[in-house]
C-alpha positions as CSV (number, residue, x, y, z in Angstrom):
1,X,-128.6,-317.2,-82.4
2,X,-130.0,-314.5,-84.5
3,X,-132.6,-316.4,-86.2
4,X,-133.7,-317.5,-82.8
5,X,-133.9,-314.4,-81.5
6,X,-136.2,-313.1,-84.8
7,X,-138.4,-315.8,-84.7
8,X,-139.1,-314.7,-80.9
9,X,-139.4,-311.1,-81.8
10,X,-141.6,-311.9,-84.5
11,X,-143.8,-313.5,-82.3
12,X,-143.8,-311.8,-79.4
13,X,-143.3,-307.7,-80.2
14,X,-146.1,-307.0,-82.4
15,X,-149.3,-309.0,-80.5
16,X,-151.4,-306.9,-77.7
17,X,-151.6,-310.1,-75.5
18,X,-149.3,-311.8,-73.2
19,X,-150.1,-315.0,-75.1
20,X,-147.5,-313.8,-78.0
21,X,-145.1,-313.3,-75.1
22,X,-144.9,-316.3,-74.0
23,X,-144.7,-317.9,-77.4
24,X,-141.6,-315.4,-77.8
25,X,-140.1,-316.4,-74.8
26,X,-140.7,-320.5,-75.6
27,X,-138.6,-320.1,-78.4
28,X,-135.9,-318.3,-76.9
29,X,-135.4,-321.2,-73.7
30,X,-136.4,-324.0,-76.2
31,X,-132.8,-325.2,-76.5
32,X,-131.7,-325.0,-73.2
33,X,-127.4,-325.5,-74.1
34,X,-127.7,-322.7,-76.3
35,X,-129.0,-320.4,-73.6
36,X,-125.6,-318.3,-72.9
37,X,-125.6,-317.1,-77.2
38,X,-129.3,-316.4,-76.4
39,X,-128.2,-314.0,-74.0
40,X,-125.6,-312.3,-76.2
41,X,-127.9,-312.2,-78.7
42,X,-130.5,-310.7,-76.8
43,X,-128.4,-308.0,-75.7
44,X,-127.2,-307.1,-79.4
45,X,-131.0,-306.9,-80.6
46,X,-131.6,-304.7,-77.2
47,X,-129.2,-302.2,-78.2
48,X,-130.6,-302.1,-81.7
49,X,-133.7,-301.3,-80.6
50,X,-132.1,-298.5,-78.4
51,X,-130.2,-297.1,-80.7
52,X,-133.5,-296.3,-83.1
53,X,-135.0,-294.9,-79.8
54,X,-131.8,-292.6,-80.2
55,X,-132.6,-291.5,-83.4
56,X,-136.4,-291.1,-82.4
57,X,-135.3,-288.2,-80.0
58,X,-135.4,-290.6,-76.7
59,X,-132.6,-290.6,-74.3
60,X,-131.9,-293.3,-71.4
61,X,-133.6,-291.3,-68.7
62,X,-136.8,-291.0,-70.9
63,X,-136.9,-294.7,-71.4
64,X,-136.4,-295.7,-67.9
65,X,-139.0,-293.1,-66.1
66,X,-141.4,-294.9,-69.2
67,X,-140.6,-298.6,-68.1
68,X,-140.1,-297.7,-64.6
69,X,-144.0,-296.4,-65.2
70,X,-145.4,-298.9,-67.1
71,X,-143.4,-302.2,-66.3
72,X,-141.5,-304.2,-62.9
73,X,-138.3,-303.4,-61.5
74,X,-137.1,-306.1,-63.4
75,X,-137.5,-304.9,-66.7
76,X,-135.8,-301.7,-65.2
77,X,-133.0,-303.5,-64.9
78,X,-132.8,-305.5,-67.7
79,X,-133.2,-301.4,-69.4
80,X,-130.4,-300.0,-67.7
81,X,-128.2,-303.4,-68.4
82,X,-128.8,-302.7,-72.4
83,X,-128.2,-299.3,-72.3
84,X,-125.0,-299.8,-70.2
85,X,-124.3,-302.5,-73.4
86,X,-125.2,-300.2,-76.1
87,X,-123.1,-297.1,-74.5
88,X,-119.8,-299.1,-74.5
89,X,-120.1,-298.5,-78.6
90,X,-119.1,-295.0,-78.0
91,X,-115.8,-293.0,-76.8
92,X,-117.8,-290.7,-75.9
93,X,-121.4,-289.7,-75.0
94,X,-123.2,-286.9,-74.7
95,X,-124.0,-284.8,-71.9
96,X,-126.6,-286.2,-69.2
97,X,-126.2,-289.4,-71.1
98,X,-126.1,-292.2,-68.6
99,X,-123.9,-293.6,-66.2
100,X,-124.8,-297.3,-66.2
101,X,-122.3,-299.8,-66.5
102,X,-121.3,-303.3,-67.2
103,X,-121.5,-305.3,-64.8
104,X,-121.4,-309.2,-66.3
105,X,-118.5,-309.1,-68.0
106,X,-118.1,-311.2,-71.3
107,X,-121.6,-311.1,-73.1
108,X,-121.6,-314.8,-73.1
109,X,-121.9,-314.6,-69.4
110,X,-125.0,-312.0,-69.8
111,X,-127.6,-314.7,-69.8
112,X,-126.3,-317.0,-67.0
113,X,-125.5,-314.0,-65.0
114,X,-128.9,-312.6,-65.3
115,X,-130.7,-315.5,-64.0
116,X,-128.5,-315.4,-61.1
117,X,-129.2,-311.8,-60.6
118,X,-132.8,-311.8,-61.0
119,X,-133.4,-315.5,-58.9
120,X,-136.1,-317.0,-61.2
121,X,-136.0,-318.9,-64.2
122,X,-135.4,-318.5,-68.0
123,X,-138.7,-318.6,-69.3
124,X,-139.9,-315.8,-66.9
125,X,-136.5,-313.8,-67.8
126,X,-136.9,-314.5,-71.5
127,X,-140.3,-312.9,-71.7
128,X,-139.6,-310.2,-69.1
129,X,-137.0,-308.9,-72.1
130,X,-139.0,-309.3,-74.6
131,X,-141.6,-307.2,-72.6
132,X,-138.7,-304.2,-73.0
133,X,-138.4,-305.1,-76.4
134,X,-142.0,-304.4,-77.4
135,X,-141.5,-301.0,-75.3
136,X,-139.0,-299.8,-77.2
137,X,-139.7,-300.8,-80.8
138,X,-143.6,-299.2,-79.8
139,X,-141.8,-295.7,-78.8
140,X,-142.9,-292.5,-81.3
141,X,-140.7,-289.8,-82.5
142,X,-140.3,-286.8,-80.2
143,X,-138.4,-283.7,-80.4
144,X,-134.6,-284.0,-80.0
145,X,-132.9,-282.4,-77.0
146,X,-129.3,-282.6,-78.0
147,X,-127.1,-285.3,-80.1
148,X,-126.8,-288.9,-80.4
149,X,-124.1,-290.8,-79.3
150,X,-121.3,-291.0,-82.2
151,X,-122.7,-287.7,-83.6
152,X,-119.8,-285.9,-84.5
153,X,-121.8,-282.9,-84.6
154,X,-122.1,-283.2,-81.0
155,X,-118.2,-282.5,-80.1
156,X,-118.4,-279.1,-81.9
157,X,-120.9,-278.0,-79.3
158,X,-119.6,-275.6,-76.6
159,X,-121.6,-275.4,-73.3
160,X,-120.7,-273.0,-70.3
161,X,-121.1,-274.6,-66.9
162,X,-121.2,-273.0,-63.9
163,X,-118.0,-272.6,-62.7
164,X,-117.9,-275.5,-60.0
165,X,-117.2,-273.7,-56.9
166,X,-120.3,-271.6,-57.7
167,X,-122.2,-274.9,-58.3
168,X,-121.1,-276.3,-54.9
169,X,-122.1,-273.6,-53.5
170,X,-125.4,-273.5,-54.7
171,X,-125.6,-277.1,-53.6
172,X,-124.9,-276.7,-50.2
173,X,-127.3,-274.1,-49.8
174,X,-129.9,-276.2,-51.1
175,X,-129.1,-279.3,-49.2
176,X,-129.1,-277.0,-46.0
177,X,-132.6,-276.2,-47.3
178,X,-133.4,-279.4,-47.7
179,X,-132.4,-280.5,-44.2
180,X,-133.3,-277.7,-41.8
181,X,-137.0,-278.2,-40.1
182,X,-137.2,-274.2,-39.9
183,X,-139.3,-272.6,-42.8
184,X,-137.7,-269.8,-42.3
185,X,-134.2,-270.8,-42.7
186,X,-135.0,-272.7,-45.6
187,X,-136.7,-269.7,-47.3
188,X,-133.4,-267.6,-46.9
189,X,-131.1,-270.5,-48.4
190,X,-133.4,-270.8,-50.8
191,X,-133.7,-267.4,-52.0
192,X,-130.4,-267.2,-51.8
193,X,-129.3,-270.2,-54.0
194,X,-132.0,-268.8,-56.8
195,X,-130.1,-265.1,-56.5
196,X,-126.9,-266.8,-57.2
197,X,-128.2,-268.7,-60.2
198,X,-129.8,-265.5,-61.7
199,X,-126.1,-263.3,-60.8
200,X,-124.3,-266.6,-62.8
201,X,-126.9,-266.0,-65.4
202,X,-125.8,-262.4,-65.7
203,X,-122.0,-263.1,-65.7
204,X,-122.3,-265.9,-68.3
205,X,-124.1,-263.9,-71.0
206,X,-121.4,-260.8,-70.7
207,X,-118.5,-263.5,-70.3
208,X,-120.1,-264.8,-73.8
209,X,-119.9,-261.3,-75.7
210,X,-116.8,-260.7,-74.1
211,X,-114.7,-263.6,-76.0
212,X,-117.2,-263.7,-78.7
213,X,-117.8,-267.4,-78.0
214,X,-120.6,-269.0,-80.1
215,X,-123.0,-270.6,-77.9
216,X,-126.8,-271.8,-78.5
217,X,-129.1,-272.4,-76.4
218,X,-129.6,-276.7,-75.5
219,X,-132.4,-278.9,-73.9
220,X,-132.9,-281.1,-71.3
221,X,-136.2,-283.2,-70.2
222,X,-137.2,-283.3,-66.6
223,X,-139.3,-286.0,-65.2
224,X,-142.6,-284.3,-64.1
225,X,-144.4,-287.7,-62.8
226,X,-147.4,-288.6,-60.6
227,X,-148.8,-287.9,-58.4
228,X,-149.9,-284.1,-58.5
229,X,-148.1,-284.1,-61.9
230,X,-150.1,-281.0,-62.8
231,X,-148.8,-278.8,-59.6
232,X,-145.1,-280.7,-60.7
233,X,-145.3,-279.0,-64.3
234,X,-146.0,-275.9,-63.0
235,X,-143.8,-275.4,-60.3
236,X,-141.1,-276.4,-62.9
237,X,-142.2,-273.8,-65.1
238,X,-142.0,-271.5,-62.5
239,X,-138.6,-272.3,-61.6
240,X,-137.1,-272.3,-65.5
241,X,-139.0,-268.6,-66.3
242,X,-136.8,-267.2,-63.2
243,X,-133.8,-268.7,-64.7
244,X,-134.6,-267.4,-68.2
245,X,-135.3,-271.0,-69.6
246,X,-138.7,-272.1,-71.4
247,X,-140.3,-275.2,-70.5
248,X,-143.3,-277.3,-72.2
249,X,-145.1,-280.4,-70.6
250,X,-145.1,-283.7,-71.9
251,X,-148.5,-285.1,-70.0
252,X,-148.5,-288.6,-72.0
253,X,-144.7,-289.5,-71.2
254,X,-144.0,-287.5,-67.5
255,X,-141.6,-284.9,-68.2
256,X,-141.0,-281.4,-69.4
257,X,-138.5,-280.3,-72.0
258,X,-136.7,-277.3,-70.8
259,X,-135.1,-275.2,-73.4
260,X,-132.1,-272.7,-72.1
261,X,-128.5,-272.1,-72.0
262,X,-126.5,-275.5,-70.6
263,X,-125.8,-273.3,-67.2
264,X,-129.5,-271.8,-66.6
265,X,-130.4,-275.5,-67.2
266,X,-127.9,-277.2,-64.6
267,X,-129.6,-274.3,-62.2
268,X,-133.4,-274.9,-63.1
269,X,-132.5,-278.8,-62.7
270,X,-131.3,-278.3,-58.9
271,X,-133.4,-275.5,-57.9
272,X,-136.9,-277.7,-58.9
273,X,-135.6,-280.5,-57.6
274,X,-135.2,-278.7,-53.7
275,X,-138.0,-277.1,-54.0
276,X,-139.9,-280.0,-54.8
277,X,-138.1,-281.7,-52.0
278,X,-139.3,-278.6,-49.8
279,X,-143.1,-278.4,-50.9
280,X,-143.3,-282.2,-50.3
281,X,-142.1,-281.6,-46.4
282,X,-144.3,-278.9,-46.1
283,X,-147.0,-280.4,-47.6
284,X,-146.6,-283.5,-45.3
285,X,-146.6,-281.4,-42.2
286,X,-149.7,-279.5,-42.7
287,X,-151.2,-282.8,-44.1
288,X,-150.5,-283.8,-40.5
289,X,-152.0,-281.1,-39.3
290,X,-155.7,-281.3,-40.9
291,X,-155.6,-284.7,-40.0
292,X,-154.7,-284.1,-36.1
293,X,-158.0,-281.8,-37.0
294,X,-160.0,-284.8,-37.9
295,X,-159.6,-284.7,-41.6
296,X,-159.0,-287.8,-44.5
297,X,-159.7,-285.8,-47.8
298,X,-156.1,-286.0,-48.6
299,X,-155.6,-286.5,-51.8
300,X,-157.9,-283.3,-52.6
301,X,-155.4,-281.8,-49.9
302,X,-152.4,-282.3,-51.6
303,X,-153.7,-281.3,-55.2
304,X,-154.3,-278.0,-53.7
305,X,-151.6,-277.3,-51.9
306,X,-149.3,-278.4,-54.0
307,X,-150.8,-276.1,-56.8
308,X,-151.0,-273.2,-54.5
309,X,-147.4,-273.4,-53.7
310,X,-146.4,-274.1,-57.0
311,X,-148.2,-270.9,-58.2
312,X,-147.5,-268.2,-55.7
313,X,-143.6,-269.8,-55.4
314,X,-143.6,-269.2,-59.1
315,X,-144.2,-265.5,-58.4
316,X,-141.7,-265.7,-55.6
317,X,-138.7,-266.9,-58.2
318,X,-139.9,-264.1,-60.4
319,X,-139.2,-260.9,-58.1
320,X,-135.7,-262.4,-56.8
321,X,-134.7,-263.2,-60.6
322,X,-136.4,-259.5,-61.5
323,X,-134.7,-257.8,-58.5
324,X,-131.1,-259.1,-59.4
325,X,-131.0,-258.1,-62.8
326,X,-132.4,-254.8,-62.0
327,X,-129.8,-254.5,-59.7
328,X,-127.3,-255.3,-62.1
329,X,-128.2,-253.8,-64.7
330,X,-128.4,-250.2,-62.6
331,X,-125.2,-250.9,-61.8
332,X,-124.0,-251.5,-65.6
333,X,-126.6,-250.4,-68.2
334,X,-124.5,-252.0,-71.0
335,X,-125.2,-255.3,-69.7
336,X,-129.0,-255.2,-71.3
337,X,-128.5,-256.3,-74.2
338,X,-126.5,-259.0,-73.6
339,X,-129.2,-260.7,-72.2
340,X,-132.0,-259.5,-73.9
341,X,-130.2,-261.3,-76.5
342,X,-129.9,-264.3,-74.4
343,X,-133.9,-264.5,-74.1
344,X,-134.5,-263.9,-77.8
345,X,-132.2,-266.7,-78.6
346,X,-133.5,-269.1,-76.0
347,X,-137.6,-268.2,-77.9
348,X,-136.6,-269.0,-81.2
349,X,-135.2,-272.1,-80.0
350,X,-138.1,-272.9,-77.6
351,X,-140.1,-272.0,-80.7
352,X,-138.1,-273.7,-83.1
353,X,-138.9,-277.4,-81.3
354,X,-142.4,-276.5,-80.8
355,X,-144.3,-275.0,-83.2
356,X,-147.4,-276.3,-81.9
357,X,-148.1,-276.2,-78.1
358,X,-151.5,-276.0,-76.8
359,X,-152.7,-274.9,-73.2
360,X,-153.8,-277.4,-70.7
361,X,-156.9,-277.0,-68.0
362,X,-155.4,-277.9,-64.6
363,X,-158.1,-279.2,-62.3
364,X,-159.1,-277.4,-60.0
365,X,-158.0,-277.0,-56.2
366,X,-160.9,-277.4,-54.5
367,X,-160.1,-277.9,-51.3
368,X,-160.0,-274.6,-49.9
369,X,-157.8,-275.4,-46.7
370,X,-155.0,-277.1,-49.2
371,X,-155.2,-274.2,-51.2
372,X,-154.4,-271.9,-48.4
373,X,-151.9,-273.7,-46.3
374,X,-149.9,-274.8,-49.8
375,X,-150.0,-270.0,-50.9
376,X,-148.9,-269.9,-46.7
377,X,-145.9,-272.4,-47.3
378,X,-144.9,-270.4,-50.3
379,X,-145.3,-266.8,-48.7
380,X,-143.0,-267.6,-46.0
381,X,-140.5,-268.1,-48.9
382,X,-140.9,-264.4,-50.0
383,X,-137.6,-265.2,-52.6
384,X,-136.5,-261.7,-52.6
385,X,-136.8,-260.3,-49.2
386,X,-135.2,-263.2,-48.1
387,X,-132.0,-262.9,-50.2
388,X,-131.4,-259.7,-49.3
389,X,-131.4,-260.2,-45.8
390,X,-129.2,-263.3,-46.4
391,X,-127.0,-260.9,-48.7
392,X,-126.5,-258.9,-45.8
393,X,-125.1,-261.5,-43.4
């Protein structure tokens, strides 16, 4: 079946039409018995192509948001079925890897399976994969965030947590934030959740010197997609300088990289996630609002809002990440240097994957009702009045 399937690849991946497609995908249903080995040998070639995607610095996540951008959901789930395929290679995987799994049992039965899955026909299916195909193999190189699968690198690296009672913690308090239709109730959770992040912060780096445990900082990309990708990128910047992380945008492929210590990062993750979540709501009801008024510019709106709340949030995360390790650090001067050498290690490394960053323009908010009903939505989550007051209770 191999020859098959590189006679279809040949044809197929490397034209800019959808004419070499469906040449590609003729020669793959041409012999109709063989269908189920085309299938197996489908899937081998997909986790080929995968695993050089790997090696390119792409991780599953990256790959779907891309396809989930520029293809169908059915190519997203012929993506998630190969790299559910090519992760069985592996006793283990790294971090924020994936959690797809098989689902079709014996790759003999992949092909059969899929058409039943998918309810349309072979030809279609057959050039629907080699639409993936031509994805992947067309992918560039971009900077690594952690280890490949098999890596045995990878085992040797160490990452502190947070401890998982704090984690659920700051989970509920974010989901209550989330949920509640009072600003001001979410404003205090919020606050909250960010101080606990920035104390965890505080106790990891002494806990670190403590037992002299060697730890480096890691990365993670975050899916920064559109609409309003701009205010996105910026809000999530926001939210990793508070927690002592660096983050640079991605424009061309939607997300951020966010370099920091594996805990700050689980915290940026969740924090920009709810607050996203949060701006969204708010931004819907004042949406609402201007259009009870009378009026439709919406999408100006929402870029101007959502920029607005992004921007003076950002300052927001700042004074309750300022005000904790003040506090601390009045309490115990020795803890300084601990993490002043936790931000010097987490530059070099931000530094260290990107030599060469440039600044982008953001267009501008320019509708001057967005603008202040998106700084209004933020000031009512004044980060670090609100924590104290919820320290208090």
């Amino acid at each position: 079946m191999r020859d098959i399937v590189d006679r279809a690849c040949e044809a197929a991946l490397y034209n800019q039409d959808d004419a070499g497609l469906d040449a590609g995908a003729s020669v793959l249903v041409a012999e109709g018995d063989r269908w189920a080995g085309v299938g197996q040998a489908l899937l081998a070639r997909g986790e080929e192509y995968l695993r050089q995607a790997w090696e390119r610095g792409w991780r599953p996540a990256d790959v779907l948001r891309l396809v989930r951008r520029d293809l169908e959901q059915a190519h997203l789930r012929i993506a998630e079925d190969l790299i559910a395929a090519e992760a069985r290679r592996y006793a283990r995987l790294p971090e924020r890897w994936t959690d797809a799994e098989v689902w079709w049992g014996d790759d003999t039965a992949y092909g059969e399976r899929l058409v039943q899955r998918e309810r349309t026909d072979r030809f279609s299916l057959a050039g629907t994969v080699l639409e993936v195909f031509r994805l992947l193999i067309r992918l560039p190189s971009i900077e690594p965030v952690g280890p490949v699968p098999g890596d045995p690198a990878g085992d040797l690296l160490e990452h502190a947590h947070i401890e998982p009672r704090m984690l659920g913690r700051i989970r509920a308090l974010l989901a209550k934030a989330e949920a509640t239709t009072f600003p001001e109730e979410a404003e205090a959770l919020s606050a909250k959740a960010q101080e606990l992040m920035a104390r965890h912060t505080v106790d990891a780096a002494l806990l670190a010197v403590k037992s002299g445990t060697a730890q480096i900082p890691g990365a993670c990309r975050i899916g920064v997609e559109a609409p309003y990708e701009e205010a996105k990128a910026v809000l999530l910047d926001a939210v990793a300088s508070a927690n002592r992380c660096r983050s640079v945008w991605n424009s061309a492929y939607e997300f951020s990289t966010v370099v920091g210590f594996e805990s700050d990062l689980e915290a940026v993750e969740l924090l920009y996630t709810s607050l996203l979540v949060q701006g969204t709501a708010a931004m819907t009801r004042a949406e609402a609002g201007q259009r009870a008024g009378g009026r439709k510019r919406t999408k100006t709106f929402r870029q101007s809002f959502l920029l607005a709340y992004a921007s003076r949030l950002g300052q927001r995360l700042a004074e309750t990440a300022e005000h904790t390790v003040a506090d601390t650090v009045a309490e115990a001067p020795g803890n300084l240097p601990a993490l002043v050498a936790r931000d010097v290690a987490v530059t070099s490394r931000a530094e260290e994957m990107f030599p060469r960053t440039t600044t982008t323009r953001l267009r501008g908010a320019t509708d001057l009702a967005g603008w202040e009903d998106g700084t209004a939505a933020a000031d009512r989550a004044h980060m670090a009045d609100a924590s104290r007051r919820s320290l208090r209770r």
